[in-house]
C-alpha positions as CSV (number, residue, x, y, z in Angstrom):
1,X,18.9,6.2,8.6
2,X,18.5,9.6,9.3
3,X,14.7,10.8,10.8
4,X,13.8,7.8,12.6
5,X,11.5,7.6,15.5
6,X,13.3,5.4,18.2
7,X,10.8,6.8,21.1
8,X,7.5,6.4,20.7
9,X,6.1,9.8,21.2
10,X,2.0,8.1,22.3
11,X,3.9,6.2,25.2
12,X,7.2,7.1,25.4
13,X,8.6,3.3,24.6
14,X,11.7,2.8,22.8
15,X,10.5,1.4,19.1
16,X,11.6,-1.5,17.2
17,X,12.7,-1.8,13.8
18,X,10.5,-3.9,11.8
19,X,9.0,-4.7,8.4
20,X,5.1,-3.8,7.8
21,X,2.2,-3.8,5.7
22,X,0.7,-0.8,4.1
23,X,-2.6,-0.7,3.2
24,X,-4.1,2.1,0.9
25,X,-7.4,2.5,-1.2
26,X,-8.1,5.4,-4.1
27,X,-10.5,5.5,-6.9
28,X,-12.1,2.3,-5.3
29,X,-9.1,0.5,-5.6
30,X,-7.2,-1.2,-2.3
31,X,-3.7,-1.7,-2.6
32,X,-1.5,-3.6,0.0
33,X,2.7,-3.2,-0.2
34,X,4.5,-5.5,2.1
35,X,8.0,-5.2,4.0
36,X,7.9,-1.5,4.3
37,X,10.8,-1.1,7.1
38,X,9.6,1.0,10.0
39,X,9.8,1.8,13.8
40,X,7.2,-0.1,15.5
41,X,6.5,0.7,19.1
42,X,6.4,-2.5,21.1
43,X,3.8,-1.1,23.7
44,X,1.4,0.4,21.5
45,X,1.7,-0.8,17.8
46,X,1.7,2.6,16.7
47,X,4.3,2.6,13.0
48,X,6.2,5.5,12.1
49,X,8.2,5.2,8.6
50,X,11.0,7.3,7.9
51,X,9.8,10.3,5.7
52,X,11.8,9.6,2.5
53,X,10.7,6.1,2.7
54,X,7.2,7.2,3.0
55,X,7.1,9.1,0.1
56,X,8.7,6.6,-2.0
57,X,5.4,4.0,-0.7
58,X,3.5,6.6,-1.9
59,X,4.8,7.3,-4.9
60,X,4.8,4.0,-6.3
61,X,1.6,2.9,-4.8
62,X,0.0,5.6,-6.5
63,X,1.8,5.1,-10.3
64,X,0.6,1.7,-9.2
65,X,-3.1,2.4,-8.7
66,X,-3.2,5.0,-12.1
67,X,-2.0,2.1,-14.4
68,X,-4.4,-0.8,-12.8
69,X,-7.3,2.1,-12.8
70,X,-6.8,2.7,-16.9
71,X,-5.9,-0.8,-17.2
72,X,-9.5,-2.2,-15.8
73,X,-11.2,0.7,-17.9
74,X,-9.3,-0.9,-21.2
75,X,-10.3,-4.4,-20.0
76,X,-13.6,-4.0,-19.0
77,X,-14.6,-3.1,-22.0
78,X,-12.8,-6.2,-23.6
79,X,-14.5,-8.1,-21.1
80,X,-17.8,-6.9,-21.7
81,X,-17.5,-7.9,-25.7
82,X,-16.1,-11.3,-24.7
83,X,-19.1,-12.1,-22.2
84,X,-22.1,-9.8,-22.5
85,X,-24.2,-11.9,-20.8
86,X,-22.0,-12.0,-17.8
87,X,-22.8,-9.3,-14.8
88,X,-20.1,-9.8,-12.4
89,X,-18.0,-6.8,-11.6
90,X,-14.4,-6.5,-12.5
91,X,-12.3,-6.8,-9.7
92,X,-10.1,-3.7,-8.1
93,X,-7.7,-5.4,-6.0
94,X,-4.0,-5.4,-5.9
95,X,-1.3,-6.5,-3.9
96,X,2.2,-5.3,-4.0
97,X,5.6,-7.2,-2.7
98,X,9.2,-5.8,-1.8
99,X,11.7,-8.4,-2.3
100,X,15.3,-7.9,-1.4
């Protein structure tokens, strides 16, 4: 794969290949995407992914976080005709998985 870091450039440690877990949160919504592959350094836990990869998290994370953030707008107010009486906020949570 073609950009990778195989020296960590902190502490000049030869990195490990390694699946991670990505963490992200716009519009008040947190989004988590598991098994992104990446160079890990041993010594310092710093993660570099490859750039094309990267994007590609991104991208899908984001397409990801625009479709929950209209679908919680269309729901909430379903919700809020189905239990008026109810005060509990909708929740703005989600978790994505790669499987191979």
């Amino acid at each position: 794969m073609k950009g990778l870091i195989t020296i960590c450039p902190e502490c000049q440690v030869k990195t490990e290949l390694r699946e991670i877990t990505v963490e992200f949160e716009r519009k008040g919504i947190r989004a988590t995407m598991s098994g992104i592959p990446a160079m890990v350094c041993p010594n310092c836990g710093e993660e570099y992914i490859p750039g094309e990869i990267g994007g590609d998290v991104i991208d899908v994370v984001s397409r990801a976080i625009d479709y929950l953030e209209a679908l919680l707008k269309r729901s909430e107010v379903r919700r809020k005709e189905l239990l008026p009486d109810q005060l509990t906020p909708s929740p703005k949570r989600l978790e994505l998985a790669l499987a191979s």
